[in-house]
MARDORO-658075 format. One line per field, with one value per residue (C-alpha): x, y, z; residue in one letter. Coordinates in pm, whole numbers, always signed. Each point is the difference from the previous one (the first is absolute). Layout:
MARDORO-658075
xx: (X,...) $
yy: (Y,...) $
zz: (Z,...) $
aa: (A,...) $
***
This chain:
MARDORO-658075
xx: (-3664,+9,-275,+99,-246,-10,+47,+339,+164,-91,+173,+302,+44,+16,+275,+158,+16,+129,-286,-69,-238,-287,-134,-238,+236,+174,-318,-47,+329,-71,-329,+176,-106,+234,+45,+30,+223,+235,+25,+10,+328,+101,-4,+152,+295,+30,-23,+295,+214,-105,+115,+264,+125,+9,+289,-164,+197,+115,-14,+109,-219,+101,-283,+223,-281,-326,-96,-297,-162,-319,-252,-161,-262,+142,+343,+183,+302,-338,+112,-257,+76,+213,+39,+289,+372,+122,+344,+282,+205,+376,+176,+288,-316,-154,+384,+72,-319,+64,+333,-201,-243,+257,+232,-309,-84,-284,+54,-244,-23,-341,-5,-330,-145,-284,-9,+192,+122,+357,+144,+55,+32,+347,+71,-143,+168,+402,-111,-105,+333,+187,-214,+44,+407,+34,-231,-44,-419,-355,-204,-381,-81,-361,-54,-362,-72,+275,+27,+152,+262,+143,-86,+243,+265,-58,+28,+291,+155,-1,-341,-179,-350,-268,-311,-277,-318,-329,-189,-345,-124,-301,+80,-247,+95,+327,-28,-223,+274,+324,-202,+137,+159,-182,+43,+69,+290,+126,-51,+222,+280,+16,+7,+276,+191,-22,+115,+300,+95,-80,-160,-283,-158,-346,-274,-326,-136,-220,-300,-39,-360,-189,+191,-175,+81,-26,+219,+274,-36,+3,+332,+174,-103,+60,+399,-5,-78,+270,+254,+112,+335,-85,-306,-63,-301,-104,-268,-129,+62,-127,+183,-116,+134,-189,-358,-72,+120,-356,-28,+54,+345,+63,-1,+329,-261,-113,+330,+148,-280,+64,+379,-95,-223,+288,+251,-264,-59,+393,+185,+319,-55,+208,-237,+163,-135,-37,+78,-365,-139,+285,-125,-371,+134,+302,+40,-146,+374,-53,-330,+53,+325,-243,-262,+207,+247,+371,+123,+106,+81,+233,-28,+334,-69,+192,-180,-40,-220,-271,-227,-84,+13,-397,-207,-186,-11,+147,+309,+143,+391,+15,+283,+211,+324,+37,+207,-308,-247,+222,-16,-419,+17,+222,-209,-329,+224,+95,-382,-156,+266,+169,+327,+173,+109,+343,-86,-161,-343,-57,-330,-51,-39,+318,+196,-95,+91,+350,+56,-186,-298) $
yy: (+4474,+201,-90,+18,+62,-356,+152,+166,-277,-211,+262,+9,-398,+14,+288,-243,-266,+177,-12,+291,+234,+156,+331,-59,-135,+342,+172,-200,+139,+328,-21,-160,+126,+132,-365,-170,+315,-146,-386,+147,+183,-281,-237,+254,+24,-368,-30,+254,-179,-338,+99,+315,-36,+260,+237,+365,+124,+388,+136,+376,+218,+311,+267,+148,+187,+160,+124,-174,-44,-163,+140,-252,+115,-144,+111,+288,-3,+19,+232,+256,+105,+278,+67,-238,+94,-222,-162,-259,-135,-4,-326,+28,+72,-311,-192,+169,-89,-395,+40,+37,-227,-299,+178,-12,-370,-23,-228,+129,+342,+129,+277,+128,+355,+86,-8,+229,-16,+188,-336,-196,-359,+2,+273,-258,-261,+191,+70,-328,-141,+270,-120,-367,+22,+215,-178,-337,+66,-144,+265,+69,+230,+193,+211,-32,-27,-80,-164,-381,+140,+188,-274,-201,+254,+57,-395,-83,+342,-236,+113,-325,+90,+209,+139,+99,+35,-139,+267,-177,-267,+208,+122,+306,+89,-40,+232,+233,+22,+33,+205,-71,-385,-307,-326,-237,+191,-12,-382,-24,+183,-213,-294,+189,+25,-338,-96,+241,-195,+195,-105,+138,+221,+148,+126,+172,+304,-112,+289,+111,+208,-288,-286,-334,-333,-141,+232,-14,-363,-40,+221,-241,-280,+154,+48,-342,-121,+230,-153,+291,-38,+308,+233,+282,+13,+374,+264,+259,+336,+266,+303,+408,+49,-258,-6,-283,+175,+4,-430,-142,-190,-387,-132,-163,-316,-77,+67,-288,-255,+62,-60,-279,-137,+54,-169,-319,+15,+0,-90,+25,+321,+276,+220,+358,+171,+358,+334,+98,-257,+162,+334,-22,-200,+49,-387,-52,-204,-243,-24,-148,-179,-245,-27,-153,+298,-94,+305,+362,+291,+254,+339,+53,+341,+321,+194,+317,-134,-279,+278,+74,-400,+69,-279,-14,+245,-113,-215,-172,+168,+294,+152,-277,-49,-391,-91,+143,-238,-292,-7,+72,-331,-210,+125,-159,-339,+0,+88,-311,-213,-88,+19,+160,-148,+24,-132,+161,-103,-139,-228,-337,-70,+212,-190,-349,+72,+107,-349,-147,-162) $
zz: (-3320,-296,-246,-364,-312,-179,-325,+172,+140,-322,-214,+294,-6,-435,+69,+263,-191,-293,-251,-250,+187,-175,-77,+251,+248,-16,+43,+321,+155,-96,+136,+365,+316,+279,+121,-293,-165,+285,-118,-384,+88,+246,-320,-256,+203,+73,-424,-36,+286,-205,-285,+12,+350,+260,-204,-108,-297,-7,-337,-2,-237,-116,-191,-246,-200,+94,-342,-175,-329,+85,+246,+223,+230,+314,-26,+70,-272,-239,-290,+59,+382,-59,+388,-27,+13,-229,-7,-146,+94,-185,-69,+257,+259,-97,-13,+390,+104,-134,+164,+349,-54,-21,+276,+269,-105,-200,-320,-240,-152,-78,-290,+36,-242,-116,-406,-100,-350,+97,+93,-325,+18,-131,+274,+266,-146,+50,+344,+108,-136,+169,+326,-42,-76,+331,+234,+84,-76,-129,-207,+63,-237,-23,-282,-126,-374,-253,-311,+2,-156,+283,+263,-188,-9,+372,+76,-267,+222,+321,+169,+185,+55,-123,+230,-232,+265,-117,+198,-57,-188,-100,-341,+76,+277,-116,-317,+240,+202,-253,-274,-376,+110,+26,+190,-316,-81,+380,-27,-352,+183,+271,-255,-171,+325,+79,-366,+32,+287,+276,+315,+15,+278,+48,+258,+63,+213,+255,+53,-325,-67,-198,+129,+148,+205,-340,-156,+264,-10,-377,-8,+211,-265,-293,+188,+72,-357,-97,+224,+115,+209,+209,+75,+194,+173,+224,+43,-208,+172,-173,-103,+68,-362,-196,-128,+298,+256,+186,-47,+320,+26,+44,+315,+211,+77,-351,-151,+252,-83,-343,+52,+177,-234,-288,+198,+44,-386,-71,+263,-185,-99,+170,+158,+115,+333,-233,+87,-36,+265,+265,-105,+100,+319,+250,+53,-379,-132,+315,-12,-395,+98,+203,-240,-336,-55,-68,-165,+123,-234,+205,-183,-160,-129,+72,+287,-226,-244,+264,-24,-341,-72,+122,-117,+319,+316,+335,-157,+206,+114,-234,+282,-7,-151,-174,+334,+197,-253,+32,+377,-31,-175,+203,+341,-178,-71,+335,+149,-215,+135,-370,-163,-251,-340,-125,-341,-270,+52,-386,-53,+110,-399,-78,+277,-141,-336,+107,+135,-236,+180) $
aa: (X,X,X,X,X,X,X,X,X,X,X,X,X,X,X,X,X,X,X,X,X,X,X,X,X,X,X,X,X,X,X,X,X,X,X,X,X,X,X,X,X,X,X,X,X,X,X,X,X,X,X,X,X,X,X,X,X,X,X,X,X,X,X,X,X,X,X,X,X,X,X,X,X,X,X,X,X,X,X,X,X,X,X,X,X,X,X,X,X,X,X,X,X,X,X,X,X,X,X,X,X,X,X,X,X,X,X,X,X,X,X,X,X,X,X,X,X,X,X,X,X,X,X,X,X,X,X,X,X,X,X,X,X,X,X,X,X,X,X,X,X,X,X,X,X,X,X,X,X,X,X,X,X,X,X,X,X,X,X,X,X,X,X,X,X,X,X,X,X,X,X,X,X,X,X,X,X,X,X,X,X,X,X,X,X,X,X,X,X,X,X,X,X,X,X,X,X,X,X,X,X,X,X,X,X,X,X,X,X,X,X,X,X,X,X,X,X,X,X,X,X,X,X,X,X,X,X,X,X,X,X,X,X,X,X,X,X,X,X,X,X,X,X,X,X,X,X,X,X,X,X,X,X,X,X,X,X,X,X,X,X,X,X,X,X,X,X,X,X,X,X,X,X,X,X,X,X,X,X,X,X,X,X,X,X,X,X,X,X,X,X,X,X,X,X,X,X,X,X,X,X,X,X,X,X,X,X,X,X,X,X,X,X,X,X,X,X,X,X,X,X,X,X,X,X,X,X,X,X,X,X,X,X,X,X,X,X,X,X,X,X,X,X,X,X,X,X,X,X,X,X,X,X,X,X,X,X) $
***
């Protein structure tokens, strides 16, 4: 018989019975042990059955610009690697790509760059309406830093979400780690979004040089008191072209109890099984699909330009074609024994609003 810490089954049995889990709750999963690592995932994906059902949601992403005014140390679009062939992508790229993304299946179109000051809101804003009047689609958008302004042109426009990642709850590691920004003025934007009407998305790197249990534990906390509608949770792998390309990366294991953990702490959150956690593992997308994951991302992009959309080494399909990308995703759907959603995959909040609960 398998013999379970007492302070981890207490902390399992609040998370069963649905009571708010603490900061050191968290810790306690992400301090689990092979054994109890297994009944931690066993109960994050009973949670996400519970509450979401056994559907995964495809949302198609495409990475329509590589160019980038800030210069985080972890990421390889940072403005100062100038090893990178940088690219962007033209409108009736972006439109064509859309135009597959809704002719393979998926019913959510991620636009995903890094900030890059070329795209004006109001430019954003004619293509999503172009996008939305031709295809029958949700919009994700993740563009970093803008002013409330433009996150209400982009929403009035006919975009649905918003991911802004947390990264860390530390502010100093998170200012050590995005020089010149701090995490106060992350916060306000996600406020902002959430005003504007967006649902909101967010997420953390799990492995970052400086990062704790606590840490990890208090960024899932902070995303809960947000009420975020979405986060996405995977490992830092570092990059040959940034200044932490020495710091060891995160690991498949912690990134899962931390997904786990997340997924415990808001079950009606929807979790995505992210590229990076596939990357650093050949069975990585399963793997997250049975511990809370309900989301897949299929890589949209044109073929030509995977490559220099380098945040991390090792991406995950950088040869295939969107076709190739979809089928990647369906074969992990299949694996974990789920299905696939043919609805747009909005928030359990959103959905209730709509029908006025």
């Amino acid at each position: 018989m398998i013999k379970l810490k007492p302070e981890f089954s207490e902390a399992l049995e609040r998370a069963g019975q649905s009571e708010q889990l603490s900061k050191s709750d968290l810790v306690t999963f992400l301090n689990a042990d092979e054994e109890e690592s297994k009944a931690l995932f066993q109960a994050a994906d009973q949670a996400r059955r519970r509450t979401l059902g056994d559907e995964v949601y495809f949302r198609g992403i495409i990475e329509f610009s590589n160019h980038c005014i800030k210069n985080c140390l972890y990421c390889g679009l940072r403005r100062d690697n100038k090893a990178l062939a940088r690219y962007r992508l033209k409108p009736e790229e972006i439109l064509e790509g859309a135009r597959e993304t809704a002719r393979l299946g998926c019913r959510t179109l991620v636009l995903q760059s890094g900030e890059d000051n070329y795209y004006s809101a109001d430019m954003l804003g004619e293509l999503i309406v172009r996008i939305k009047e031709e295809n029958d689609l949700a919009i994700t958008l993740s563009l970093g830093d803008m002013t409330k302004e433009d996150y209400l042109i982009l929403h009035k426009a006919g975009a649905d979400r918003y991911l802004l990642k947390l990264e860390t709850n530390d502010p100093d590691l998170f200012s050590r780690l995005r020089p010149g920004t701090c995490l106060e003025e992350r916060l306000q934007r996600q406020i902002w979004l959430k005003e504007t009407g967006f649902q909101l998305g967010s997420g953390n790197m799990v492995g970052l040089p400086g990062q704790s249990f606590k840490t990890l534990a208090g960024d899932v906390i902070l995303m809960r008191d947000m009420e975020v509608e979405m986060a996405g949770i995977g490992p830092f792998i570092p990059n040959k072209q940034t200044p932490l390309a020495e710091v060891p990366g995160g690991s498949l294991e912690l990134s899962m109890k931390t997904l786990a953990a997340a997924r415990l702490a808001m079950p009606g959150a929807h979790l995505p099984t992210t590229t990076s956690i596939a990357s650093i593992h050949p069975q990585g997308r399963v793997k997250a699909l049975q511990c809370g994951a309900n989301v897949i991302m299929p890589n949209m992009t044109p073929r030509q330009y995977r490559e220099s959309y380098m945040i991390y080494p090792g991406k995950l399909g950088l040869q295939d074609t969107p076709e190739d990308s979809y089928k990647r995703a369906v074969q992990a759907v299949n694996e974990a024994g789920r299905t696939i959603s043919s609805s747009y995959g909005h928030s359990l909040k959103y959905e209730k609003k709509c029908v006025g609960i």
